[in-house]
C-alpha positions as CSV (number, residue, x, y, z in Angstrom):
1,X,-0.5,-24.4,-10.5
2,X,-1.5,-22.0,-12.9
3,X,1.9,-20.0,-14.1
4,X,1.4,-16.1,-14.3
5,X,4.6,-14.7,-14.5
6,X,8.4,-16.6,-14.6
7,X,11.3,-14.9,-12.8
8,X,15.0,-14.8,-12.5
9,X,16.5,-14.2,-8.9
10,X,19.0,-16.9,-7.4
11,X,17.2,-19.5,-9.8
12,X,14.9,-19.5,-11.8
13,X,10.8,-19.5,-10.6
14,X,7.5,-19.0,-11.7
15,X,5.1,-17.0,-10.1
16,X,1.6,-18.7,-9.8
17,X,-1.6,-19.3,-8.2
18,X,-1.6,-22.7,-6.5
19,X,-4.9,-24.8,-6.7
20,X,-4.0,-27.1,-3.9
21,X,-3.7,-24.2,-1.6
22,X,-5.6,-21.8,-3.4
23,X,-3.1,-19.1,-2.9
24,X,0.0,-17.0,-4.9
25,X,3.3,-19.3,-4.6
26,X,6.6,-19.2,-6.1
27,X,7.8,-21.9,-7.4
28,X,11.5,-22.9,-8.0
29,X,11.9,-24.1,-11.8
30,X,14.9,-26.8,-10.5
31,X,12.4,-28.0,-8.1
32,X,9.4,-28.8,-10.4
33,X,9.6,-32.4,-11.6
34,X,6.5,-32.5,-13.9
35,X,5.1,-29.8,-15.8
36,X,1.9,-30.5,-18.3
37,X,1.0,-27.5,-20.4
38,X,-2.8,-26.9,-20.7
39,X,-4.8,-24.4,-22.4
40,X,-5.1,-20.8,-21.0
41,X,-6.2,-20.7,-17.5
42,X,-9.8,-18.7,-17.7
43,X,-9.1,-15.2,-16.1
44,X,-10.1,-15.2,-12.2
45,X,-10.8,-12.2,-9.8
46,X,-8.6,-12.5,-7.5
47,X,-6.4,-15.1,-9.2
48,X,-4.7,-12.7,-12.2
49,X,-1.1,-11.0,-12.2
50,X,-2.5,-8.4,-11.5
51,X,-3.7,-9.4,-8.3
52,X,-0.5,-10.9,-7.3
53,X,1.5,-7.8,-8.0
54,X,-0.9,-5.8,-6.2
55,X,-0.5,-8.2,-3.2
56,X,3.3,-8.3,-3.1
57,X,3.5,-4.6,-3.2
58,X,1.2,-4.4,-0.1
59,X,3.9,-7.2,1.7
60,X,6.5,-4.8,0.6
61,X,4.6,-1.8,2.0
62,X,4.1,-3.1,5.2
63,X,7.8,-4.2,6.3
């Protein structure tokens, strides 16, 4: 996963983009067993905050 933003609802999470499913998840901070910190993740199209914002304002929209 590649973190882009870390929030506080319920618990704490991490908004990311998820290389296994090459997709935004969330991801539950008490639920992550192993983190390894890397160097910056390159900038994507399609893979930035940005982008995720964007796309959870649409979900949001179209309830």
């Amino acid at each position: 996963m590649n973190a882009l933003r870390v929030f506080h609802r319920r618990t704490p999470g991490v908004a990311a983009w998820c290389e296994l499913r090459q997709d935004f998840r969330s991801f539950r901070l008490d639920c992550v067993r192993m983190l390894e910190m890397r160097d910056n993740y390159p900038s994507q199209e399609g893979r930035r905050l940005a982008d995720f914002v964007r796309i959870m304002q649409g979900r949001k929209r179209s309830r």
